[in-house]
Backbone as CSV, one residue per row, in Angstrom:
resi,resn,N_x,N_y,N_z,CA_x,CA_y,CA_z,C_x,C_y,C_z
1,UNK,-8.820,-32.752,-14.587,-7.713,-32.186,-13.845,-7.363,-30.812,-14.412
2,UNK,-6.867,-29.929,-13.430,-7.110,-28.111,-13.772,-5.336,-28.410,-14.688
3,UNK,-5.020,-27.576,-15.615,-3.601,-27.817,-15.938,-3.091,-26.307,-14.912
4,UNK,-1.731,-26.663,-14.710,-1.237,-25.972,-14.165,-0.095,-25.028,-14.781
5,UNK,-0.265,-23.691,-14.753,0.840,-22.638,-15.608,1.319,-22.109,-14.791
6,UNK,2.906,-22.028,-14.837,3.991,-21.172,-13.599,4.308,-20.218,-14.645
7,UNK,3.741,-19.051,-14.148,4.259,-17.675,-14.821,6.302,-17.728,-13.945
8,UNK,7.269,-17.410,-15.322,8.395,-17.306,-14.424,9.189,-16.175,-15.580
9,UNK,10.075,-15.545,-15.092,10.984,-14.739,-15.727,12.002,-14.117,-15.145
10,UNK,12.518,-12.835,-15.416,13.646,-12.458,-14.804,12.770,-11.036,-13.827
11,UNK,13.317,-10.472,-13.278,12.199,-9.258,-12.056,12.283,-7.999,-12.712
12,UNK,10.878,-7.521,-12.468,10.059,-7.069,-13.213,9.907,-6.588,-14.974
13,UNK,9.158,-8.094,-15.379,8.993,-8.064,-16.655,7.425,-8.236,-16.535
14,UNK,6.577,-8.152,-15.682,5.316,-8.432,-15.661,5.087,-9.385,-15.461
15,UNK,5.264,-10.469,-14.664,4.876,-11.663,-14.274,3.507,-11.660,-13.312
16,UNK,3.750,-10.591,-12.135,2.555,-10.538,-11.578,1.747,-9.934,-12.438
17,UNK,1.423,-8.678,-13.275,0.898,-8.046,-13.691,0.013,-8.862,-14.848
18,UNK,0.725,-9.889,-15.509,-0.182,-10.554,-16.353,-0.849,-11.720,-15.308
19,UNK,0.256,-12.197,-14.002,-0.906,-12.776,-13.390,-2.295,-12.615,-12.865
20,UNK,-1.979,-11.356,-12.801,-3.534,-10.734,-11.942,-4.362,-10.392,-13.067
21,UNK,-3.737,-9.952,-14.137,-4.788,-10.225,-15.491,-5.493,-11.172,-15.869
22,UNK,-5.066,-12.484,-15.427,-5.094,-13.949,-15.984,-6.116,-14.527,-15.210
23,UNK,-6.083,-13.847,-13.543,-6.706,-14.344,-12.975,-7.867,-13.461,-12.539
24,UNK,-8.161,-12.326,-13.455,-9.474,-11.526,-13.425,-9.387,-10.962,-11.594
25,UNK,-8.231,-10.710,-10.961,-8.366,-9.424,-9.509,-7.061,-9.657,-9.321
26,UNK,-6.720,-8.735,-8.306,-5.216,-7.963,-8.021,-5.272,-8.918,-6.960
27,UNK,-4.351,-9.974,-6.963,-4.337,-10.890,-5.836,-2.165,-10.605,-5.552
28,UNK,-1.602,-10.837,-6.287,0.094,-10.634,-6.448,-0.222,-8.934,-6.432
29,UNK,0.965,-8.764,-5.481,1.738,-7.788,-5.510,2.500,-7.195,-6.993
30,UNK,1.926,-5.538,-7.581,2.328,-4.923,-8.536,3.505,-3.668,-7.678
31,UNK,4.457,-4.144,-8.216,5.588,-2.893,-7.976,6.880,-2.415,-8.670
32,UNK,7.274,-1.467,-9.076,8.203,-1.173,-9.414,9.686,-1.511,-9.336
33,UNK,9.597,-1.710,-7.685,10.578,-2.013,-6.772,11.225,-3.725,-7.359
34,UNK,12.198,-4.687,-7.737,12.397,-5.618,-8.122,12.020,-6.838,-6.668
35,UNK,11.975,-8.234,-6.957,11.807,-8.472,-5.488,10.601,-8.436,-4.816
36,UNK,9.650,-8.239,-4.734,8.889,-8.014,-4.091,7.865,-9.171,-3.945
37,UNK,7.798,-10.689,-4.871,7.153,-11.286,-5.382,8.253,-12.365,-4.757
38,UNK,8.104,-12.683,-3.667,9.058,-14.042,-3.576,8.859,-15.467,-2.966
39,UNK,7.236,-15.712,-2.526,6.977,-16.849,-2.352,6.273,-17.404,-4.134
40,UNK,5.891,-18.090,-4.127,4.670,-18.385,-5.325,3.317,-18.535,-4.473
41,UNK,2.666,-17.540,-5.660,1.124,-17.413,-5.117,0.459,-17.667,-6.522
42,UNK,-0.221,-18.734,-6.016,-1.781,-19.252,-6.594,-3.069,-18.581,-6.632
43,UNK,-3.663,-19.037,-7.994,-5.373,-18.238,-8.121,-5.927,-19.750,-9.247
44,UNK,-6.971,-19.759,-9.201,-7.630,-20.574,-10.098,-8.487,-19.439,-11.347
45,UNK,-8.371,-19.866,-12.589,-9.248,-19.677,-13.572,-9.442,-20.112,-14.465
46,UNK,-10.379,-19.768,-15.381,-10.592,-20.864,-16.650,-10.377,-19.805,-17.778
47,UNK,-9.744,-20.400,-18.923,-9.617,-20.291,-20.093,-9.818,-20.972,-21.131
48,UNK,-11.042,-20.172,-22.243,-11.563,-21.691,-22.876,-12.454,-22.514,-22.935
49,UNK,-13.149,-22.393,-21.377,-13.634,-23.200,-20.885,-13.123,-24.596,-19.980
50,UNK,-11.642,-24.291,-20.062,-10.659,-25.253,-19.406,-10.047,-24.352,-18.009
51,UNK,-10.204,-25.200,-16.698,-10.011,-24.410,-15.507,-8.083,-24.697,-15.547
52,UNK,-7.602,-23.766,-14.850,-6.431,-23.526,-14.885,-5.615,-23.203,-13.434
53,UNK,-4.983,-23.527,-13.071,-4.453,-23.314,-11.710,-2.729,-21.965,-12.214
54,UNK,-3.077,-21.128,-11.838,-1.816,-20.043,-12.320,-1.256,-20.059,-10.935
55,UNK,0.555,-20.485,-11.436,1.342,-19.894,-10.439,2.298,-18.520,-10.783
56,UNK,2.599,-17.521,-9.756,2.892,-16.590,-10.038,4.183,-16.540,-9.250
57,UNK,5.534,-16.270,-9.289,6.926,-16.256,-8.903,7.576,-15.253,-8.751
58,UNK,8.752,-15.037,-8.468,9.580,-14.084,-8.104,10.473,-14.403,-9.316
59,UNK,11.349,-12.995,-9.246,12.197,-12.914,-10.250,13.115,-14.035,-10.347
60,UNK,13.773,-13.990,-11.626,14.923,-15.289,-11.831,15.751,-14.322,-11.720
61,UNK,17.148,-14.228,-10.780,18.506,-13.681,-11.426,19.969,-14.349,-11.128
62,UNK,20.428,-14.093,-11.480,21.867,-14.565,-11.041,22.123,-14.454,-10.281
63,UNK,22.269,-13.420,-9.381,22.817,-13.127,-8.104,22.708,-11.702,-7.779
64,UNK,23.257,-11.052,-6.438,23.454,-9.761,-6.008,22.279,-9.489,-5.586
65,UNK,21.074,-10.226,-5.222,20.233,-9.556,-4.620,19.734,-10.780,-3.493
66,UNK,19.061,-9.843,-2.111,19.091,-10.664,-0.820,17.359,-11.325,-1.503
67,UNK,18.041,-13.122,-0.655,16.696,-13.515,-1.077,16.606,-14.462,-2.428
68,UNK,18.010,-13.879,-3.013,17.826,-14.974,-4.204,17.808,-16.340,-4.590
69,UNK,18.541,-17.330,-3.592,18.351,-18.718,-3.319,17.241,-18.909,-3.012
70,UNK,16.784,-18.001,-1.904,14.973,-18.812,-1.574,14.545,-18.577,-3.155
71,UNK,14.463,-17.402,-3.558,13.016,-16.785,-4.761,13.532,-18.109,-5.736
72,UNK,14.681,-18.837,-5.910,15.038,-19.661,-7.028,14.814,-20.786,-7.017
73,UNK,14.414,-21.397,-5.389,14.076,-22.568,-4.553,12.643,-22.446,-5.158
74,UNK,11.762,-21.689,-4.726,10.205,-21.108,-5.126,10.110,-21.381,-6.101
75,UNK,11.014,-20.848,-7.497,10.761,-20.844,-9.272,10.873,-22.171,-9.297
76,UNK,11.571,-22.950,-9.017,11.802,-24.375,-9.100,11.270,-25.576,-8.728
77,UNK,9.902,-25.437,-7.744,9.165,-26.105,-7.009,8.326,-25.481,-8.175
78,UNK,7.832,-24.293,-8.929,6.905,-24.107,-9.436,7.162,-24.686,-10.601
79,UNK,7.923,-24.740,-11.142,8.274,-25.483,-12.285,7.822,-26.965,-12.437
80,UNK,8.332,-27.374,-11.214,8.006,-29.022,-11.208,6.272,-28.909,-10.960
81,UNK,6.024,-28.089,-10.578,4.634,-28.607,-10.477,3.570,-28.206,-12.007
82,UNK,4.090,-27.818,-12.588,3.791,-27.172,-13.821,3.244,-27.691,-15.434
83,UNK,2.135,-27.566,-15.701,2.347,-28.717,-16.923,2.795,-27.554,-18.300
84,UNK,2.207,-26.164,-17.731,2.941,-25.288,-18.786,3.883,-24.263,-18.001
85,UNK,4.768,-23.756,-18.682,5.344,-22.694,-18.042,5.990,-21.765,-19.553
86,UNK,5.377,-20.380,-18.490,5.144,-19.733,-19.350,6.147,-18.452,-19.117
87,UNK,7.227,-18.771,-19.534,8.417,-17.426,-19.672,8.179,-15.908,-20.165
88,UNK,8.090,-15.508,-18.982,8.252,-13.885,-19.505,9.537,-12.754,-19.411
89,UNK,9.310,-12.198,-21.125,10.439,-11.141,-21.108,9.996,-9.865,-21.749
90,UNK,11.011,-9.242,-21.699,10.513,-7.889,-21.728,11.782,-7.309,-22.841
């Protein structure tokens, strides 16, 4: 069974950016702009020699930005599906 890692953090600390690293091609959206990352998107790879299923998320925040209940609905489904999760900060 592939283990599964939910990249999650607060918007833009590199979450996509190490995802698309992780997963060897530019599959997530890289932007400056906060937000931009708000379903979770999947890639498969191996590390190790152990295959890996990476999920990639939208920002975590408190509030004040449109969109934030869904993107937190998303982090939270990725979570549960997750056997690692892997917090990023900046």
């Amino acid at each position: 069974m592939d283990a599964v890692v939910a990249i999650v953090g607060r918007p833009n600390v590199g979450k996509s950016s190490l995802f698309n690293r992780m997963a060897g091609e530019r599959i997530s959206i890289v932007h400056d702009q906060p937000g931009v990352t708000r379903d979770r998107i999947y890639a498969q790879t191996e590390w190790l020699g152990r295959k890996i299923r990476l999920i990639d998320t939208g920002g975590l925040q408190l509030e004040g930005q449109d969109f934030q209940k869904d993107i937190h609905m998303q982090v939270e489904f990725a979570i549960d599906e997750a056997d690692i999760i892997l917090f990023v900060v900046s």
